[in-house]
N, C-alpha and C positions, 0 to 999 in steps of 0.2 A: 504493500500500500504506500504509496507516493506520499511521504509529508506536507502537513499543510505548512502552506509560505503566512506566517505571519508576519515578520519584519525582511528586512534587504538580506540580513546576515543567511536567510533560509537562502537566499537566489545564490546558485554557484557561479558565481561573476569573480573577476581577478582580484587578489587583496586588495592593489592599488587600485581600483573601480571603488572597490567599500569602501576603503580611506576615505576619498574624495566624498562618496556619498553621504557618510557617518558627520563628516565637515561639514555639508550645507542644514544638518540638523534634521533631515527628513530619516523616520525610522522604519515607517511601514509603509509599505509599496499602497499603490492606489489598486483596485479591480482589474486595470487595463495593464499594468505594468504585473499584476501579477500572471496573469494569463500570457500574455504576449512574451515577457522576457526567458521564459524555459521554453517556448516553441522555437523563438527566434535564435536560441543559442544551439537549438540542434537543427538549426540552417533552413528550416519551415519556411516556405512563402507565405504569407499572409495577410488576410483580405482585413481592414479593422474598421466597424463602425463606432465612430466615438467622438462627443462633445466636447469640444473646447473646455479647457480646464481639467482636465479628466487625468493630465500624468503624462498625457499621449507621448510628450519629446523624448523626458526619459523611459519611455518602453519599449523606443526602438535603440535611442541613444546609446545606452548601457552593455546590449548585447551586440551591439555593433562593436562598438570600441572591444569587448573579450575577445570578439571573434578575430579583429581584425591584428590587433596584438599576439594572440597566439598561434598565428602561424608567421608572424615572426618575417612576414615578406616586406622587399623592401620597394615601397613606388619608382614605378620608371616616370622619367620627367614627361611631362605633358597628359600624364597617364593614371589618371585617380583610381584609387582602387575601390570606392564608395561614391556614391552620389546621391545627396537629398536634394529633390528639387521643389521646392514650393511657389504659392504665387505672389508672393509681396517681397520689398526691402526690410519691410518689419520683421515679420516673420525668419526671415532669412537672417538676419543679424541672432537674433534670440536662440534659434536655432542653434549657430556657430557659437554665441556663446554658452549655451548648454554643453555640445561636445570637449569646447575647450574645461570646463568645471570639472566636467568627469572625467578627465582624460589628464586631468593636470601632472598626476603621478605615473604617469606614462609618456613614451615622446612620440606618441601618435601626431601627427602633423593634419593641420587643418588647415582650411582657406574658405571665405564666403566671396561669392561674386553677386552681383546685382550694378542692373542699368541706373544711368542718373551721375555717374561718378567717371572719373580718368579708367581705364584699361589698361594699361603700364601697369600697374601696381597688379594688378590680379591674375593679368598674364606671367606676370616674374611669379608668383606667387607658385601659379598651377606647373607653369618650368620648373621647378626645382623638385616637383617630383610630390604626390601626395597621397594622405590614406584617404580621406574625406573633404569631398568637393559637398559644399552647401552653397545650390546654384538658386538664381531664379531664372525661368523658362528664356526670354527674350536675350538676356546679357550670354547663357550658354549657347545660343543656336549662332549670334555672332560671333564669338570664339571659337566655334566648332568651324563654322563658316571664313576665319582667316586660317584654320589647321593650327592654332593656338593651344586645341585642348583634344585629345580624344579618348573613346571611352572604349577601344576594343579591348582593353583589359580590365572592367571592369567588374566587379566581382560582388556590389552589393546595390541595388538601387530600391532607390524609395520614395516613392510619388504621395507626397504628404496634402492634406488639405485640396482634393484630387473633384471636388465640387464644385468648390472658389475656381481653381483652375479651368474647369468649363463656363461658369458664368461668367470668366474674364477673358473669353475666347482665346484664348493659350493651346486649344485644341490640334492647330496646324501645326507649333512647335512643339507640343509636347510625341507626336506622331512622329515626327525628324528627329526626336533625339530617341525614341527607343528602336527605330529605322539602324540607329547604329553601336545597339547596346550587342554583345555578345550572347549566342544561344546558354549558356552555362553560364547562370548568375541566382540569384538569390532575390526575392521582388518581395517589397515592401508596400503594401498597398492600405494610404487612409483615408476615409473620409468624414464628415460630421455627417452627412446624409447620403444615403443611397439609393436614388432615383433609378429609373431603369438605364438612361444612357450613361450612367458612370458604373451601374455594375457589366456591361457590353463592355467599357473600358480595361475595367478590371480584366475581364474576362480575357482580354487581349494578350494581356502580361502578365497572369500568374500562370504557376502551374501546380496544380493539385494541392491550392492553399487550404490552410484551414482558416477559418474566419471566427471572428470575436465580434460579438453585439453589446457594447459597455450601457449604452442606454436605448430605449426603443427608440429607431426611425422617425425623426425629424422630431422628436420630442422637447417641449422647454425644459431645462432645468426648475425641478419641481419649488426648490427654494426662492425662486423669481414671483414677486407678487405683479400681474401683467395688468392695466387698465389701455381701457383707452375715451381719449377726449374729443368728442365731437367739438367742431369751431367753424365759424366762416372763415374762408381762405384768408380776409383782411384782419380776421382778429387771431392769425396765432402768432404772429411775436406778442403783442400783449398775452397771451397766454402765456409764452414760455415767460416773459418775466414775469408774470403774477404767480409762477410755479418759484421764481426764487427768490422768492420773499419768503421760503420756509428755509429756514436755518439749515435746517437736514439733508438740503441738495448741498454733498459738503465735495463729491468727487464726481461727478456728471457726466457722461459722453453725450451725447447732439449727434445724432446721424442725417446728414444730409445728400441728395443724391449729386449733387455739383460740386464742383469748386470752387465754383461763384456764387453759389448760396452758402456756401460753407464761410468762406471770407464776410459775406454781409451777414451772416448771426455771430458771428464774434464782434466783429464792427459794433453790432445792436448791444451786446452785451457787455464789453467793454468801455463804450458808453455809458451805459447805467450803472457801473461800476461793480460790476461782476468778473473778477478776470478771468481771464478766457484765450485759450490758444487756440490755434487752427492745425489740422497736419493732412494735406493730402499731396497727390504726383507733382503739384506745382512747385511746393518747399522743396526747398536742398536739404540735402541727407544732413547736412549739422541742425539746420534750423526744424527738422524732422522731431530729433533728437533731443532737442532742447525741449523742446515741444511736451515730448514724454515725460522727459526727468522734472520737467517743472510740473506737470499735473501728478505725478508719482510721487512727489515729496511732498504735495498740499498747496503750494504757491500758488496754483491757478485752480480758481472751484470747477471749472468747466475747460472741456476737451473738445472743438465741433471736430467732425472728422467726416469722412466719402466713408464708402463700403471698401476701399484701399487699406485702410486700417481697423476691418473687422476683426482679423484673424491675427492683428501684428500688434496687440496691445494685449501683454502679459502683466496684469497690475489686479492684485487682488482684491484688492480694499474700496473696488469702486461701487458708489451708494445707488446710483440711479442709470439708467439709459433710457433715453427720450430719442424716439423716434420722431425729428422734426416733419421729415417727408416717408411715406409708406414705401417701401422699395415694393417692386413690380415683381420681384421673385421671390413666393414666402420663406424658400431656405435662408433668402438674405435674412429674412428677422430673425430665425431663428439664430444666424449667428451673431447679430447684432445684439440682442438682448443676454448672449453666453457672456459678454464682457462683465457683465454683475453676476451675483453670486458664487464665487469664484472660492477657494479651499472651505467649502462648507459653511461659509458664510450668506445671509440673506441678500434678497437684490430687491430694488424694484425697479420696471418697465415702465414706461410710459410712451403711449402713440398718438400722437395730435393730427386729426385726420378732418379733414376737409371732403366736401362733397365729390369731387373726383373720386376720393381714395376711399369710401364710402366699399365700393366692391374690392378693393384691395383687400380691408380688413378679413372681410368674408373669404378669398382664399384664405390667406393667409390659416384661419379659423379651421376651417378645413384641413388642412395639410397638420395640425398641430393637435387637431383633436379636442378641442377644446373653444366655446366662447370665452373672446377676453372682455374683461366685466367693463360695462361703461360707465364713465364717472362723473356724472351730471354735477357735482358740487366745486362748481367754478362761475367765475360771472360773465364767462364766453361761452357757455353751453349754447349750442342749436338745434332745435330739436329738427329743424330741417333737414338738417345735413344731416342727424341721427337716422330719420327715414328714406333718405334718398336710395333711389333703388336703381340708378342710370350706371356703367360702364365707366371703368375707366379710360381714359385719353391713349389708343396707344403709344407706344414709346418710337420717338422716330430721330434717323439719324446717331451719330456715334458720339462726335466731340469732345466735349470732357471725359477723363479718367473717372470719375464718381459715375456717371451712367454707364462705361463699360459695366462694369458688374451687376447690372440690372437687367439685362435680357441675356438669358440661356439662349447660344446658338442651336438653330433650330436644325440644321443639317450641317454636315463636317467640311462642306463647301460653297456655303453664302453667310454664314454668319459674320458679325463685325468684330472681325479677329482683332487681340491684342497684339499683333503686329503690322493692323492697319489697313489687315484685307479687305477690300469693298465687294458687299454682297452683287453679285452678278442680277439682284433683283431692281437696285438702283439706275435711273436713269447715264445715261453717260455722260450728261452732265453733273452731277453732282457725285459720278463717281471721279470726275477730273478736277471737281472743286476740293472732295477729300483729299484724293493724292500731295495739291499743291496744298494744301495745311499741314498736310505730315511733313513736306520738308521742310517748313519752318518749326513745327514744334519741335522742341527742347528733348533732345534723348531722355526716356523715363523707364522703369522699369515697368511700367503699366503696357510697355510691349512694343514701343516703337521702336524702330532701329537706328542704335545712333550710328554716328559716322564713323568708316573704316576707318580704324587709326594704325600706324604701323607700330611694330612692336618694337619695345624695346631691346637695344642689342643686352644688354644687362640680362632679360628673358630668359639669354639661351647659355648663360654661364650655370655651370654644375654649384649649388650649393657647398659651402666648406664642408667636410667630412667630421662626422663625429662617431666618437667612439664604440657608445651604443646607443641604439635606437629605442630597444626597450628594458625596462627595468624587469 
């Protein structure tokens, strides 16, 4: 009879893995890391549905690094022997720094790439030879595409947050990069929801996985108290500040589907003297940054943020999540409102919805299982808009980064790819209007491609040698 795992010390992981572990103070694995880290150590592919919050990074984290350390192989330059590929900058930093934490007491070598930033640095990076590449989709496929990076030797891949990944049409590049993964690998497959076109994905790239269900399909986290606020379209900024005049909104996220609406509710609320950052594809990776660490340490009550940074905000302690605008895809809320209640802590929700978004909520309701309670005790209530029974507006056009991840490409060959594809359903003019705005937008990780740059001669020098690699 197989022991039950009740703390880390049960998982047969490397001493140096526990070290590191036993350090950051966590002692009992979560549900998903219990399950997942003894299949993945004995080299299981595996399908994993699971919530935000849940452990998820260190379940794969953990047995990766054992695995990868104990056979003791040493990376060829340009030649990662691991790959997590997920969909954001956020995500993707958090990520890299997880592997580095656990890996500290080992010389496992790491590197994160993501668009938005120089390529000199990440290419020397990926030259000198690595165990763990933590990519995102667009900045890999241009690397891949100057011969900067390749993966025919690699040995573990892991297609993390693999839903976000299709709602942010990533779909063309994430097909080219397993176009050139090797038949004999090891497949890591997660997601917070499992609709039918990402288990067909899955299906492409596992083989003979087992699968772990950490919570039912598309479900809220049960600790999340969810309302939602009818209002006329003109009355919800006065809504959202007559919601902070309660002391208690002390750590807040604002989801907005723009970037430009995202910028004018910080504006509004900066104003009224509520401080307030902003973080989507327009910021630079420092002012990103800033962004977080000031709302993570309390300096700022409020965080507005796109669906860019659903999945890329690892902060426990946050009190509220206000839905300013209804995203068009209910998994979006679903991962929107995971940013509260976060290590068994409570959350509350909040959705301020206007007459358009009226049949939003109603998917959304649907797909989640549940009516969320409406909360007439405000003095922008309408009972109008509570009854409205009319459709929402489709969604038209690509533009901003914050509406990419609002419409699920609907076939793997017209959707409005994250790197700028134009549906073949668009007239030809305004497929040539898009083009000439992509070559002025600003390289983002949100999927555009930035401009060839050549590499660094520095790239292609051998790393100094050291002694030993693993402890």
């Amino acid at each position: 009879m197989q022991k039950q795992i009740e703390t880390f010390s049960d998982l047969k992981l490397d001493r140096y893995i526990q070290k590191a572990v036993a350090e950051t103070g966590y002692t009992k694995p979560t549900p998903i890391q219990i399950q997942a880290i003894p299949l993945l150590l004995d080299n299981h592919d595996l399908l994993g549905c699971a919530q935000t919050g849940t452990g998820k990074t260190a379940a794969f984290a953990l047995p990766m690094i054992h695995n990868l350390i104990s056979t003791r192989a040493k990376p060829n330059p340009k030649q990662p022997r691991s790959l997590v590929l997920v969909p954001t900058r956020e995500l993707a930093i958090q990520v890299h720094e997880s592997f580095v934490l656990y890996g500290k007491y080992t010389q496992i070598r790491t590197a994160v790439i993501f668009g938005g930033v120089g390529q000199n640095p990440q290419a020397k990076a990926i030259a000198s030879g690595l165990d763990v590449l933590i990519a995102t989709p667009g900045r890999l496929v241009d690397l891949m595409n100057q011969n900067l990076v390749s993966l025919k030797n690699l040995e573990i891949f892991v297609l993390d947050e693999a839903d976000r990944m299709l709602d942010m049409g990533f779909i063309h590049d994430i097909r080219k990069i397993i176009s050139y993964l090797p038949k004999r690998r090891q497949n890591l497959f997660f997601s917070a929801t499992m609709p039918p076109e990402i288990e067909k994905l899955a299906n492409s790239i596992l083989v003979e996985p087992i699968r772990i269900d950490v919570t039912p399909v598309s479900s809220t986290v049960e600790l999340i108290s969810q309302s939602v606020m009818y209002t006329e379209l003109a009355d919800k900024k006065n809504l959202l500040l007559h919601l902070f005049k309660d002391k208690n909104f002390k750590k807040t996220i604002i989801f907005t589907k723009t970037k430009h609406g995202a910028n004018k509710i910080s504006e509004l609320l900066n104003k009224s003297g509520i401080k307030t950052d902003v973080i989507h594809g327009n910021k630079s990776q420092s002012a990103r940054q800033r962004a977080l660490e000031d709302f993570r340490s309390g300096k700022n009550r409020a965080l507005v943020a796109t669906d860019l940074a659903a999945r890329g905000i690892d902060i426990d302690d946050i009190t509220h999540v206000i839905n300013y605008e209804i995203p068009y895809v209910p998994e979006t809320y679903v991962h929107r409102i995971g940013r509260t209640a976060r290590a068994g802590k409570n959350g509350i929700a909040i959705a301020i919805a206007e007459a358009d978004e009226r049949s939003l909520i109603k998917d959304i309701e649907k797909v989640i299982g549940i009516s969320i309670p409406v909360d007439r005790d405000h003095p922008y209530h309408a009972a109008r808009v509570e009854s409205h029974t009319g459709k929402a507006p489709k969604l038209h056009g690509s533009g901003g980064g914050g509406n990419r991840g609002q419409r699920r490409p609907t076939q793997s060959g017209d959707s409005s790819s994250g790197r700028n594809r134009n549906s073949q359903q668009n007239s030809k003019q305004n497929s040539n209007r898009s083009q000439g705005q992509s070559e002025k937008r600003k390289p983002s990780d949100s999927g555009y491609k930035s401009e060839p740059k050549k590499s660094s001669p520095s790239a292609k020098k051998s790393p100094r040698a050291k002694k030993s690699r693993y402890r």
